[in-house]
C-alpha positions in Angstrom: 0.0 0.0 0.0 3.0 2.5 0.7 4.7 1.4 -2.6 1.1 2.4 -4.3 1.3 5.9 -2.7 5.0 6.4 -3.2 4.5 5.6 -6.9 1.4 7.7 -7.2 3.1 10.5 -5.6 5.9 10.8 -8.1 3.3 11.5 -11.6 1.9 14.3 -12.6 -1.4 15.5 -11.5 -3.9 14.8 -15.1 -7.0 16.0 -15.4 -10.1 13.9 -14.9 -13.7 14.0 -15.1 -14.6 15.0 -11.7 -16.3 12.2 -9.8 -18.9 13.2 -7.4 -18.9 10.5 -4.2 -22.4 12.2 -2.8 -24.4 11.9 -6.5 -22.5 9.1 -7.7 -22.5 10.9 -11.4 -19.4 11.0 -13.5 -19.3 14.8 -14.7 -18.8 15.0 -18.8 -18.9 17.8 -21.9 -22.3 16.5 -22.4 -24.0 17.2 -19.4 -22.6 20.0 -19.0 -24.2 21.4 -22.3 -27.8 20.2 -21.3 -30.9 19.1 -22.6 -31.7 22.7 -23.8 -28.9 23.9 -25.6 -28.6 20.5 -27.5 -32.4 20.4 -28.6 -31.7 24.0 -30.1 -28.8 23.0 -31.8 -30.8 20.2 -33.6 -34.1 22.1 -34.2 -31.5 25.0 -35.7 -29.8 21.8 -38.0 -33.3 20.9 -38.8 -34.4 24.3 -40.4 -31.0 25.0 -42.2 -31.7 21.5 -43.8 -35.2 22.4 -44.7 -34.3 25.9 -46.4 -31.7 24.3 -48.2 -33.4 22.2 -49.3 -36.9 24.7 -50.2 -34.1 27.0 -52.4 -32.8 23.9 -53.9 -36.2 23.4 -55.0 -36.8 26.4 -55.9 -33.8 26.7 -57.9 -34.2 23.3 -59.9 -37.9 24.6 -60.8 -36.7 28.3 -62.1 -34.0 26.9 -63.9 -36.3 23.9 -65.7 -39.1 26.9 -66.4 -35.8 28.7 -68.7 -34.8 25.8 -70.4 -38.6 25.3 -71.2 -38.8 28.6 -72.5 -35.1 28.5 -74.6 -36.9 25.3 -76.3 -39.9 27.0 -76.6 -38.0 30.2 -78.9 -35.7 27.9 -80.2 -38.6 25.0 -82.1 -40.0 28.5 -83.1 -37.6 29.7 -84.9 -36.8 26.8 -86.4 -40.8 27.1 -88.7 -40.4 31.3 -88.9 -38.2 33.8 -89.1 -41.0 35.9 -88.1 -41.5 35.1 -84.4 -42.1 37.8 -81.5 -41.7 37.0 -77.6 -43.1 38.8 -75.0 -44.4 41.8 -75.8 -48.2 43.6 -75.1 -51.2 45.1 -76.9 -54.1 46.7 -76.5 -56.8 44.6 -75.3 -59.5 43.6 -76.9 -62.3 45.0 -74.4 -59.8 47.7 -73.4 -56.8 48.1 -70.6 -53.3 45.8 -71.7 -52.2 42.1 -72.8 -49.3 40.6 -73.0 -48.4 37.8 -75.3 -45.9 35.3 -74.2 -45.2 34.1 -77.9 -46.6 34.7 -81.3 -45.7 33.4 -85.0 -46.8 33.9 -88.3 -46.6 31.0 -90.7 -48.8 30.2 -93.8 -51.8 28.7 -91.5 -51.8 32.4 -89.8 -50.7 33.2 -86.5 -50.2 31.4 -83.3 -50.5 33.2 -80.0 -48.7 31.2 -77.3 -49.4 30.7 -73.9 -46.9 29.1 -71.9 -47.4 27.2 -68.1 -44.6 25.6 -66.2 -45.9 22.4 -64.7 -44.5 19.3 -62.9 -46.9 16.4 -61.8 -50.3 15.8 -62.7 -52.3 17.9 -64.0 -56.1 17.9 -64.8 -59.5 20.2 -66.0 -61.3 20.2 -68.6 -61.9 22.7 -71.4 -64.6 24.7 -70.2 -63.5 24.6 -66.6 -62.9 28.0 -64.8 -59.8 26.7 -63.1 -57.5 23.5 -63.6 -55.7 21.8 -61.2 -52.1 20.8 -60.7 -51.2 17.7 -58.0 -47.2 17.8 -57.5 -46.2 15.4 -54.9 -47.7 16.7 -51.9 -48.2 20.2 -52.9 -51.7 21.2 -54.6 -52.6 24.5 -56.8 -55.3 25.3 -58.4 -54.7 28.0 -61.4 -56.9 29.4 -64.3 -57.8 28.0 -67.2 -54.9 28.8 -69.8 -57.2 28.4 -72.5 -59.8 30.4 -71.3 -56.9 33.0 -70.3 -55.3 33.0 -73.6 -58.3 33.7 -75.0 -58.7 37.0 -74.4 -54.8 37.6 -75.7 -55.8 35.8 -79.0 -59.1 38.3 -79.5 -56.3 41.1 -78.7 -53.8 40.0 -81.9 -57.0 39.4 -84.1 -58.0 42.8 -83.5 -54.4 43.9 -84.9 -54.8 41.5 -87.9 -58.1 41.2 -88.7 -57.7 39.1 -92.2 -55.6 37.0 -90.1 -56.1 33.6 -89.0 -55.2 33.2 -85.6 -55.4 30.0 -83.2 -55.3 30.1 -79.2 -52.1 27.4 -78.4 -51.0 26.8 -75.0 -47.9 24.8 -74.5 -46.8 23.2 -71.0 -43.1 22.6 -70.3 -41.8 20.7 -67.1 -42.5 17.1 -66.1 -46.5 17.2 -67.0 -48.8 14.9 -67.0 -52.5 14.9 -67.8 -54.9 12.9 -66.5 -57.1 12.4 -69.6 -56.1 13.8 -73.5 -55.5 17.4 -73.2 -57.6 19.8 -75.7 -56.4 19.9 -79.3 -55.0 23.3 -78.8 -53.0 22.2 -75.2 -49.8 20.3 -76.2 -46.8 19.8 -74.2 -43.3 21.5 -75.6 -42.3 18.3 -77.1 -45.0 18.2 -79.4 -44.2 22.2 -80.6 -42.3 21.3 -83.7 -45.0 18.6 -85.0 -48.0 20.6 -83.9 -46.7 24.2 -86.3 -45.6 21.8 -89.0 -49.8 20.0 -89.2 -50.4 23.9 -88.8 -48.8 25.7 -91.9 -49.9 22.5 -93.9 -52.1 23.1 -97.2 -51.9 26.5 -99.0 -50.6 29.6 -97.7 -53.7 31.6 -95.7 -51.4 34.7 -95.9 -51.7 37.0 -98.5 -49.5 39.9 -97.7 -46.9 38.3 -95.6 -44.3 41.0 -95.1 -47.7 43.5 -94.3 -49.4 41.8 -91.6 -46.0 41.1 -89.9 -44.9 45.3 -90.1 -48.6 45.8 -88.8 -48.0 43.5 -85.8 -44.1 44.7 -85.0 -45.8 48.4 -85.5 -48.4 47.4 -82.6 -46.2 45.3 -80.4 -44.9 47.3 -77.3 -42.2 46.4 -75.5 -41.2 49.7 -73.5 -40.6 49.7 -69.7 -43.7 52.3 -69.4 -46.2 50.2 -70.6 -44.5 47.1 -68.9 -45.3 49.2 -65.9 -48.8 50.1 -66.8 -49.2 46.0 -67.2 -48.3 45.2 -63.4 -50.3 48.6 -62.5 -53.5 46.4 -63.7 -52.5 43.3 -62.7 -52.4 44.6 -59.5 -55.5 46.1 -59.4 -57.1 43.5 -60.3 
């Protein structure tokens, strides 16, 4: 027993976790962060992992919605040279429209409406609102027909002798839950869907005219772009 103590004497003093004799409880790092602070730390984990992971979203779907749009202009230009994106005019019972897409080719003119979409989605023609099922999450939106309706009465009104047909096209992962309208295609089908279109003889008789009439109406300015959200907004 003395040789224990005479041995122990002679080390250094280390530290160790303090043992309490009264508790009987070894005293660590852990404990002495408690319950609290480490529940905070994970709920703090937790929501970092869950905004990451809502931008990554986010990000994936803004970036799919351009490339739907490059292919869009690019299968477009591929059938005309004369081709206009995004521009506004005068609407057809008054205030502003905008037109995501519109080309001339021998059938007449297309106006294009364009809906980013991933999932399922399903409404009929005459339906006020359609519906779009993405995994969990649920929207209901309106009727793109119906909605590019009103932009195809506002280019007839700017090209009277004109044919001109209400086409909406869906980019993204879409799915429908029975056969879209005629006049609903997915961005895949663009190409084939203005090639059936311009078939037959040429409708146009003045080409370069009606084009130079609908550049001459098409604006594009930042004051009338202005104007545009001003309504939206109001209404």
């Amino acid at each position: 027993m003395n040789t224990t103590k005479t041995i122990l004497s002679g080390l250094p003093l280390i530290g160790l976790p303090a043992f309490s004799a009264a508790q009987g409880e070894l005293q660590t790092g852990i404990t002495n962060v408690g319950p609290a602070k480490f529940m905070f730390t994970l709920a703090v984990a937790l929501l970092l992992t869950l905004i990451f992971r809502s931008t990554a979203n986010h990000l994936a779907r803004f970036a799919t919605a351009k490339i739907g749009q490059w292919r869009i202009r690019s299968a477009l230009a591929k059938r005309s040279p004369d081709v206009l994106h995004d521009f506004i005019l005068p609407g057809a019972y008054g205030g502003l429209a905008k037109i995501d897409h519109a080309i001339l080719t021998a059938g007449g003119i297309l106006c294009i409406l364009t809906k980013h979409c991933n999932g399922v989605v399903f409404g009929e023609q005459d339906e006020a609102q359609w519906t779009n099922v993405d995994g969990v999450n649920r929207q209901r939106f309106l009727n793109p027909i119906i909605q590019n309706e009103g932009r195809t009465r506002a280019l007839q009104k700017v090209v009277a002798d004109v044919p001109v047909t209400n086409l909406v096209i869906f980019t993204g992962s879409v799915e429908f839950t029975s056969e879209p309208p005629k006049n609903v295609i997915h961005v895949d089908n663009l190409e084939s869907f203005v090639a059936k279109h311009v078939f037959g003889p040429s409708k146009i008789d003045d080409w370069h005219a009606v084009w130079l009439t609908l550049n001459a109406a098409a604006m594009t300015d930042i004051d009338t772009r202005k104007d545009l959200q001003a309504q939206i907004g109001f209404g």
